[in-house]
C-alpha positions in Angstrom: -95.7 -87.8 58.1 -92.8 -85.4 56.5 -94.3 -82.3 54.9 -92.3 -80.9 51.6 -91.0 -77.5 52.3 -90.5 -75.1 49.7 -86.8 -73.4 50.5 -84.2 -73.8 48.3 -80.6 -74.8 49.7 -77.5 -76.4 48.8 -76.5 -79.9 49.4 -73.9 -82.8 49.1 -75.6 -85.7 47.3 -73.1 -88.0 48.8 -74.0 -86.8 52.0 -77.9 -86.3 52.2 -79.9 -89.8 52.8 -83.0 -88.2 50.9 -81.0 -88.2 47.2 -81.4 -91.3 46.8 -85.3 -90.9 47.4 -85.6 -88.7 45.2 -83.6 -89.9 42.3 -85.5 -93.6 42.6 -89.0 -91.6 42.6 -88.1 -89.1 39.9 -89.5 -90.4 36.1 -86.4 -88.1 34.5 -83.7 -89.4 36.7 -81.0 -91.5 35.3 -77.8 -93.2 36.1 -76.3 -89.9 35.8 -78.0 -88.7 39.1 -76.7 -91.7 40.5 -74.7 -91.9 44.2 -72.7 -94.6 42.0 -71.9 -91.8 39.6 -71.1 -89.3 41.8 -69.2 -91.1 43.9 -67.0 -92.6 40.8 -66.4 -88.9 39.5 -65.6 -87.8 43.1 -62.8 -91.0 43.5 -61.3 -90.6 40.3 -61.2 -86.4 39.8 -61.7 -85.0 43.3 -64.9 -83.8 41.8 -67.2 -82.4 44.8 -71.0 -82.6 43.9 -73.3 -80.0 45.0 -77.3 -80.1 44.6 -79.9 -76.8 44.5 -82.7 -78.5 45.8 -86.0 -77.6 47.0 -87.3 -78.8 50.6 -85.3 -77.7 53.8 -82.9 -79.9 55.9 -85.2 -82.8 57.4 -88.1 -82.2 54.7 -88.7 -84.1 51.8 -86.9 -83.1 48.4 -89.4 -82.1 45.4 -87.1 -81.2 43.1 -83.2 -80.5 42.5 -80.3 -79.3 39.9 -77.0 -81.3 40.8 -73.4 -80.1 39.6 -70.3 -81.4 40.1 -67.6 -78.3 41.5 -64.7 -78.5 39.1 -61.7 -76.5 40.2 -58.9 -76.1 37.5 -55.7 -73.8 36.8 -55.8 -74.7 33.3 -59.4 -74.6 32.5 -61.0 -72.7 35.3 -63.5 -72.9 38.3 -66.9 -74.2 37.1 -70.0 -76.0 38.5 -70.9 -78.9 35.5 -74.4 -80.7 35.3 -72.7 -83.2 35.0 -69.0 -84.1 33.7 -68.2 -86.9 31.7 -72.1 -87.2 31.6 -74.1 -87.6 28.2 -77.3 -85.9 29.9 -78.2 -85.0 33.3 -82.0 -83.6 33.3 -83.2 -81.2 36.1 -85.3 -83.2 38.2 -88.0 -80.7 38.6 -91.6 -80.5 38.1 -92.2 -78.0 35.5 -89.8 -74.7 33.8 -91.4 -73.0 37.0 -89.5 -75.2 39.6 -86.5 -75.3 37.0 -86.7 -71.1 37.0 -86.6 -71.0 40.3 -83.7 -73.4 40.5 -81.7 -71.4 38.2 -82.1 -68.3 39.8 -80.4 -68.8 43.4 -77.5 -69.8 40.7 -76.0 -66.5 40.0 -75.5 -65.6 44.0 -73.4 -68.9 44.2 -71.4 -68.0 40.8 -70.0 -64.7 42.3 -69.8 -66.4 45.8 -67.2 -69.2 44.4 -66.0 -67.1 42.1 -66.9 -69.5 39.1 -65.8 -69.0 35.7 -69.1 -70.4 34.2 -71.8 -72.7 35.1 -73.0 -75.8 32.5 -76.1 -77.9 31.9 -76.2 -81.0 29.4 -80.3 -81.4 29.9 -81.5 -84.8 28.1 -85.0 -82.5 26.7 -85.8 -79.0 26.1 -89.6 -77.3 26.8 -91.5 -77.5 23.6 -91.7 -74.0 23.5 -88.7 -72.7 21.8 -88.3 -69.4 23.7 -88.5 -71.0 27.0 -84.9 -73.1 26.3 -82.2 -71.6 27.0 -83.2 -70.2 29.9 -82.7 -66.2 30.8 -79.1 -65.7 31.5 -78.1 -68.9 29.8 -76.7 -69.3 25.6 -76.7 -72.4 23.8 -73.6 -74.2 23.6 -73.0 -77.9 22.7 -75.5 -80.0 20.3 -74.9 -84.0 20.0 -77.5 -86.4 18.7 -78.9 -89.0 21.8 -79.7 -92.1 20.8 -82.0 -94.8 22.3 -83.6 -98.2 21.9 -87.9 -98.8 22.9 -87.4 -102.4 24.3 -91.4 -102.6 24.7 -91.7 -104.6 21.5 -90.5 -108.2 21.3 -87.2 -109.3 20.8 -87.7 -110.6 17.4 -89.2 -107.2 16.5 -85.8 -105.5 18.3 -83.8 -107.6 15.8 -85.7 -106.8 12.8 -85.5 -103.1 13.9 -82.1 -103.3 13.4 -79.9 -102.7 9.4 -80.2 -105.8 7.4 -76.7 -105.4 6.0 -74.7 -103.6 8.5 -76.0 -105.0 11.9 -77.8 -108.1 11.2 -75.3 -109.6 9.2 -72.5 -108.4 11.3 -74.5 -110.5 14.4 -74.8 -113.8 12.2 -70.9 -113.2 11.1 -69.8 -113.2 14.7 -72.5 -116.1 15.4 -70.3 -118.3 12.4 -67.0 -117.4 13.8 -67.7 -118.4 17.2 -66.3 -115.7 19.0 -65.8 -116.4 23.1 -68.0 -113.8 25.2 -67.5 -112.9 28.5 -68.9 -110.7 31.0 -68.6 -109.5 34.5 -66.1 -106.5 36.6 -63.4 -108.9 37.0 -59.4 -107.6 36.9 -59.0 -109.4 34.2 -61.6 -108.2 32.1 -61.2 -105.2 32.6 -57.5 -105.0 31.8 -58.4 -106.7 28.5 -61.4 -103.5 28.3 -58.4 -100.9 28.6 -56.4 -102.4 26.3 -58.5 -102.5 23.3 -59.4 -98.7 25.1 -55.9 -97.8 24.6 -55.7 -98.6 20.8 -59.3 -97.0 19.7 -58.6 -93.7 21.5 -55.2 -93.5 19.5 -56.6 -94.4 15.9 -59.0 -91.4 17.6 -55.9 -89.0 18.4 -57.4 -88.9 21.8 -56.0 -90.1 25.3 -57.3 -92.4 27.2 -59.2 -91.9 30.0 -57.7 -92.7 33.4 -58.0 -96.5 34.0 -58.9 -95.6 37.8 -62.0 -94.0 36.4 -63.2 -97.5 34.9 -61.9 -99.6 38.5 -63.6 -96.7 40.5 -67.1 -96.9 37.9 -66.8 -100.7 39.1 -66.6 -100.3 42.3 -69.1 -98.0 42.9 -71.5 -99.9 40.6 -71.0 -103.7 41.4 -73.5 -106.0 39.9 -74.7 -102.6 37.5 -72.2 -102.5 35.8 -71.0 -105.4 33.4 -67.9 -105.6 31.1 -68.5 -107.4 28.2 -65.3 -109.1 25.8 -65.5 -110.9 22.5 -62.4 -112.9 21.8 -61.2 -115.6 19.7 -58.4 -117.7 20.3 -57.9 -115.7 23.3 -57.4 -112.4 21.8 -59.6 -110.4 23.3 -61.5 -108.4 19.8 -63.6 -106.1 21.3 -65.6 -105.2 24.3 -68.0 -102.8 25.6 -68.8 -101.1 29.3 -72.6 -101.3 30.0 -74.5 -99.6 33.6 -77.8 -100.7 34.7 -80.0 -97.9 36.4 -83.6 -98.2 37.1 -85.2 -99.4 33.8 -82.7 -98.6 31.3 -79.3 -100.3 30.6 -76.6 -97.1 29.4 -74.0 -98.6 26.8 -71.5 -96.1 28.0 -68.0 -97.0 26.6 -66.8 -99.0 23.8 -63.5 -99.9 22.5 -62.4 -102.5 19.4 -58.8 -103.9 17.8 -59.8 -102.5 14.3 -58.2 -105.1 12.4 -60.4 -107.5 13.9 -63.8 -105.1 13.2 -65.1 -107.6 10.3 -65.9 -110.3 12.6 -68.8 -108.3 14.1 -67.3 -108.3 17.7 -68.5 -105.3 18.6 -72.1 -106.6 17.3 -72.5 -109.5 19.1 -71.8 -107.3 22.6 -74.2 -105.1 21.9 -76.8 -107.6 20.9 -76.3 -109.4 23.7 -77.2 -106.6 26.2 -79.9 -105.5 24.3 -81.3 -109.1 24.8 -79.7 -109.3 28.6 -81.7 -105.6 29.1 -84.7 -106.8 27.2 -85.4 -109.8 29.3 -85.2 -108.1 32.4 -87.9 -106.4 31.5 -86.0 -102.8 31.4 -88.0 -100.2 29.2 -84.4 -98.5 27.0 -81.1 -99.2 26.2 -79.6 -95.9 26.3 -76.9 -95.8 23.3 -75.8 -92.9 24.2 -74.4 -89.7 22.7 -72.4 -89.0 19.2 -71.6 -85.3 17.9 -72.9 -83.9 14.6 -69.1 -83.9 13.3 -69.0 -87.7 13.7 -71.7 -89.2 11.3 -69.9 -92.5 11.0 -70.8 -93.2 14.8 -74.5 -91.4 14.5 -74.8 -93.9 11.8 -74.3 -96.7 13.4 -76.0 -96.3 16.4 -79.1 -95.4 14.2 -78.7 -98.8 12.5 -79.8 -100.6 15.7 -83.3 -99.5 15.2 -82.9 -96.3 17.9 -84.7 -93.2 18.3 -82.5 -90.2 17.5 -83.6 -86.8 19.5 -81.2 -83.7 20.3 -79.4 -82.9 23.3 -78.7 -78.9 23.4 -76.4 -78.0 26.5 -76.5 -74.2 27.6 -73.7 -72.3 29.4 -74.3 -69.5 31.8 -71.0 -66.7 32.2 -70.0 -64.7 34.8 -70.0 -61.4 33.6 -67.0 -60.7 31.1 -65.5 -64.1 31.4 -65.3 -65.9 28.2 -65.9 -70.0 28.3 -62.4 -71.7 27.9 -61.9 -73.4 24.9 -58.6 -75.6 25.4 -60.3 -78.0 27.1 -63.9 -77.9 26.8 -66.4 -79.9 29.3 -67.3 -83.2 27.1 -65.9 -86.1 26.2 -65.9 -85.9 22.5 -64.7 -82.0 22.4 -61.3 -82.1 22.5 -61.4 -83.8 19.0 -60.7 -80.8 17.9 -58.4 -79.1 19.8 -56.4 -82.2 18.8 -57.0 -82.8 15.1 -54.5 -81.0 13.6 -51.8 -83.8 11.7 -49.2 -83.3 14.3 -50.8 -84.2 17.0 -52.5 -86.9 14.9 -48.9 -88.1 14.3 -48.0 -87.5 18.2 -50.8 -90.1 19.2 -50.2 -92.3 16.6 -46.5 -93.2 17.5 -46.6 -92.3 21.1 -46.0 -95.1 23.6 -49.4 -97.1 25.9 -47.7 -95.3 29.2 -47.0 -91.6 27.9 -51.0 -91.8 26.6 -51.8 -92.9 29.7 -50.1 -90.6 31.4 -51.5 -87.6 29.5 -55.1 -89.0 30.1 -54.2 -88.9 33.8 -53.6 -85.4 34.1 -55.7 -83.7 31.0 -59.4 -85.4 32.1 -59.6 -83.9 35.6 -59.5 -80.2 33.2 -61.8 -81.4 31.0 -64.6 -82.4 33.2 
């Protein structure tokens, strides 16, 4: 029998045989803490991942922090928990085992010569004093949302806004709108279009479409894309992950003139069902920031939970955190808000957005 051992050590999650171990025994782990995940961010953005664990080489893990190294001449070199990532909770024991996580950090900072370290964790401790942790400020706040699918379906539905999402689930119901799901080329080409035209009404790039072929890939029967046409026009479509006992809706994307005919509805009701049937215990809705109430909003309306998610930033010593290109996904609205670059997005062609997608996510991570 394998004794736990107390040291604490680096390692590559890609590497060590015992992550997955622990992240399938862990309650807080998620599909952030995923090889899948990992393995996508490493493909697509040369991302390396790096874990402070506790338990030696050869003994069992009992708890870990994992970051991805992010090495950038625009934005900096930074270890991020994790990029591109909603939450990614220290799988530890207590704020003792976290503590003593965090504090073989600072020797690695000045040893790679980071610019800043960053944690996104999903909760806080109760006690308000004890989060952020010493040496760490608060930085980020978005509003998490998820769905209990303990109660039965029928209850799910009723859960959900009347006006807003039940009659936008009946509506695409009437219209008989095509669905179709899987990873296939196609459908995924059809994902990134509609992709395309929401992150310009956004006056944001898209992200690279080797990200989504490389999440895919490294997924396989986890992850699902999931189109609503009609008449062969593909309306809208959403990108779900399955991980343990949660389905995550991660990314969603809709031709806006077609918004009416609850596309977007009938995708997410059908996971929900697909997720609830399966006997999973949340759909994870993810994410939305406080400067975005439309989307807070909606996700509400589905009958979710709302909590907080508070991320916290630690510096080395006289280095400011760069601002150009922050580490989220929904940050550089507003770097990018201003009404030229509005207009910029708005008239630029499919291949130059794609192109600047390309090249600025790997500094945003």
């Amino acid at each position: 029998m394998t004794m736990s051992c107390p040291a604490i050590h680096e390692l590559n999650p890609l590497e060590d045989a015992r992550w997955d171990d622990l992240v399938a025994a862990h309650p807080r782990a998620s599909v952030f803490h995923s090889r899948a995940w990992l393995e996508a961010l490493r493909r697509t953005y040369g991302y390396e991942p790096v874990a402070i664990a506790t338990g030696a080489p050869g003994c069992t893990l009992r708890g870990a922090l994992v970051f991805c190294r992010v090495d950038s001449w625009l934005t900096g070199r930074r270890w991020v928990s994790l990029p591109f990532s909603d939450h990614c909770e220290p799988l530890v024991s207590g704020p003792e085992e976290r503590d003593a996580l965090l504090g073989g950090l600072p020797a690695a900072m000045r040893r790679e010569k980071l610019r800043y370290l960053e944690i996104r964790p999903r909760t806080a401790p109760a006690e308000a004093s004890a989060y952020p942790p010493a040496g760490w400020r608060p930085d980020r706040t978005y509003f998490f949302h998820e769905i209990d699918l303990t109660p039965p379906l029928e209850t799910l539905l009723a859960h959900c806004h009347k006006d807003s999402t039940q009659r936008k689930i009946r509506r695409a119901e009437r219209e008989k709108l095509v669905y179709e799901e899987g990873a296939s080329p196609a459908l995924l080409d059809s994902f990134y279009h509609l992709l395309i035209q929401t992150r310009r009404r956004q006056s944001l790039p898209p992200q690279p479409k080797a990200w989504f072929r490389h999440l895919a890939a490294c997924f396989a029967g986890d992850l699902k894309v999931r189109v609503a046409s009609r008449d062969g026009r593909p309306l809208a479509a959403i990108l779900t992950l399955r991980h343990k006992d949660a389905m995550v809706y991660k990314y969603g994307c809709s031709d806006a003139a077609a918004n009416n005919l609850g596309g977007m509805h009938l995708l997410l009701w059908t996971a929900i069902a697909e997720a609830k049937a399966a006997g999973l215990r949340a759909f994870d809705l993810g994410r939305s920031a406080p400067d975005n109430p439309g989307l807070a909003t909606f996700k509400d309306r589905w009958g979710a939970t709302r909590s907080t998610l508070r991320y916290a930033t630690r510096t080395a010593a006289g280095t400011p955190r760069p601002n150009a290109f922050p580490a989220s996904n929904s940050a550089p609205r507003q770097a990018w808000k201003d009404a030229a670059t509005k207009y910029l997005f708005a008239f630029l062609p499919d291949p130059c957005l794609r192109l600047i997608g390309t090249v600025a996510y790997r500094h945003i991570g």
